[in-house]
N, C-alpha and C positions, 0 to 999 in steps of 0.2 A: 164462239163460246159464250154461252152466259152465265154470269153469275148465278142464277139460283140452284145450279147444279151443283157446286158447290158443298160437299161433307169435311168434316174434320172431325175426329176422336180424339178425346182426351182421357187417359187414366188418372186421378187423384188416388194417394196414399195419403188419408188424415192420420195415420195412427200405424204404430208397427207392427198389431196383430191383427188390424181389421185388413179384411177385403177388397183389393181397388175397386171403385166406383167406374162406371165405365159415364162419362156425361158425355153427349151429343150436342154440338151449337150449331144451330142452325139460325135462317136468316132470321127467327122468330122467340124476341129475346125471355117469353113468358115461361117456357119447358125449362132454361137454364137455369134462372132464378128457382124453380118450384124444385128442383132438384139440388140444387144445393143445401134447401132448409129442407129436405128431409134426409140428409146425408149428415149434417150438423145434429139434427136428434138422436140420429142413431150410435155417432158419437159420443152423446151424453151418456148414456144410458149404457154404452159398455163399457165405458171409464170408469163406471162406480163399483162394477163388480172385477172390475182390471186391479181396480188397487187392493178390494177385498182378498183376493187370490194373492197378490204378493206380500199382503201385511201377512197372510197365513205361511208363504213362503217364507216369509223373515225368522216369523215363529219359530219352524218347525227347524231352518237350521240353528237356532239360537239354542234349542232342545238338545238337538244332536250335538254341540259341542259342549255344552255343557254337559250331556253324560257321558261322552269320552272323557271331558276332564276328570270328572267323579270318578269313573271308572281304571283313569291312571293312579288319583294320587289316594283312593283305597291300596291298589297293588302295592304302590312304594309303603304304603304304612304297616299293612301287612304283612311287611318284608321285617320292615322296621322291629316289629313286634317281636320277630325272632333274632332279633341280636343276642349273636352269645357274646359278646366283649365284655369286659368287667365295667371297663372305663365308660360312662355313658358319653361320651363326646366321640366317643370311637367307632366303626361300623366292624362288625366281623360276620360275615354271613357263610353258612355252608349246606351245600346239599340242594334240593330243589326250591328253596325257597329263593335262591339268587335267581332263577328264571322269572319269578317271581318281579320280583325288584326292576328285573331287566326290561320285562313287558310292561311294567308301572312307567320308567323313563322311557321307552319306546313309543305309547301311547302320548303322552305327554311332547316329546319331543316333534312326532308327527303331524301334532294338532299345532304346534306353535310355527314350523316351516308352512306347512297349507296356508294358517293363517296373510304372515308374512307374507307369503308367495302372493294371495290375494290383493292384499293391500298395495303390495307394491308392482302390481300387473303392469299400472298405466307409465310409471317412471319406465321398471326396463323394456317397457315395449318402445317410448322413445329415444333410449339410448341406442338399442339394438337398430333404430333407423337411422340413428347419427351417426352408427359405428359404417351403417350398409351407405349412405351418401358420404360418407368420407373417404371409404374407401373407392367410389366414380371420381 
């Protein structure tokens, strides 16, 4: 057997949406190097437009929840609007504007659980792991 026969493939993952890179090493170490700094550019150059895409992402949900909220706490006010009680400290609602009111706290309510839910993904994911290894 000789060594110059000798192949190996290697896949690189630079990044979590690019492409693996397929590199070749062989006994000829000028192909590897030239291949890595054009794999390094190309990195650059989609990173700029990776972040532009997600600051747009951040946006766009930052829109979205803020006009849910808008659009709950109009309903509640709306609601509000029609209080027949004498007493202003009092609520008396009747007729279809309590659906009203109900879809203003629904919205609202839904948006603050999601939120929640988000924020605290990473705790009960590891609880739920402490819960599954404790019970082996």
């Amino acid at each position: 057997m000789s060594s110059d026969n000798r192949h190996i493939s290697i896949e690189i993952y630079n990044d979590q949406f690019d492409k693996p890179h397929l590199v070749e090493i062989t006994n000829n170490t000028n192909t590897n190097t030239n291949t890595k700094t054009n794999t390094n550019t190309n990195t650059n150059t989609n990173t700029n437009t990776k972040t532009k895409t997600n600051m747009l992402r951040v946006y766009s949900w930052f829109a979205c929840i803020l006009i849910y909220i808008g659009v709950g706490i109009l309903c509640i006010y709306i609601a509000l609007q029609h209080n027949e009680s004498p007493d202003p400290a009092a609520i008396k609602l009747t007729g279809n504007i309590v659906l009203v009111m109900f879809i203003g706290c629904g919205i609202i309510l839904s948006i603050i659980v999601c939120l929640l839910g988000a924020l605290c993904f990473r705790c009960l994911a590891c609880c739920f792991e402490a819960c599954i290894i404790a019970q082996v």
